[in-house]
C-alpha positions in Angstrom: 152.3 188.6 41.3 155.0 191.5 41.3 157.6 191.6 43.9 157.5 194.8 46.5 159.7 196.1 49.0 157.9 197.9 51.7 159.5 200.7 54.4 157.6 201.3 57.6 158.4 203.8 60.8 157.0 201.4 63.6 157.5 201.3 67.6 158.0 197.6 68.5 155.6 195.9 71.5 158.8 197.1 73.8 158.7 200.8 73.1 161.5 201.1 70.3 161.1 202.9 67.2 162.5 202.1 63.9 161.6 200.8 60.3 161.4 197.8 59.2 162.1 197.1 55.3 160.1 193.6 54.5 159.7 192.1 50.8 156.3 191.5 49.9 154.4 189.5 47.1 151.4 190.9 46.0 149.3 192.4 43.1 149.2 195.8 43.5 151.2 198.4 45.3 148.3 199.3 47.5 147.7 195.6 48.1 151.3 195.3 49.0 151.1 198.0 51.9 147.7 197.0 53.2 149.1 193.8 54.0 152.1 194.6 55.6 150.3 196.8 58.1 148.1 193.9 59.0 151.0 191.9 59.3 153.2 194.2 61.4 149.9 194.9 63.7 149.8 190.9 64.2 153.1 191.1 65.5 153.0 193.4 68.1 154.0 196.6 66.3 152.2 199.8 65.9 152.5 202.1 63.0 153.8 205.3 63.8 151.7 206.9 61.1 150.8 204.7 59.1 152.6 205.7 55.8 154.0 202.8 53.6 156.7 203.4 51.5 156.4 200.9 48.5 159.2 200.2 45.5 158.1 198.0 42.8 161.6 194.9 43.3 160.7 192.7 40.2 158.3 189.6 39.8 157.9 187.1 42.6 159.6 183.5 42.4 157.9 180.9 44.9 159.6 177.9 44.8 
């Protein structure tokens, strides 16, 4: 698993817009931004476009 850094432009469930930078773990870049718009979506935040900036961070450690 490769370590990713994902960027999205989101309004929050209270109006406000902003990005949100969250570390991901995951096998490919695309898999990587898929799942951090599901996750982001399951918490109440909407997309503002839908564009995911990804940047490759290194290889994941789970401890």
């Amino acid at each position: 698993m490769r370590s990713w850094k994902t960027l999205v432009e989101v309004t929050d469930p209270n109006g406000r817009a902003g990005t949100v930078e969250t570390p991901v773990c995951a096998l490919t870049e695309n898999a990587a931004a898929t799942g951090i718009i599901g996750e982001l979506k399951a918490d109440g935040y909407t997309p503002t476009d839908g564009r995911v900036i990804v940047e490759p961070t290194g290889t994941c450690t789970h401890q």
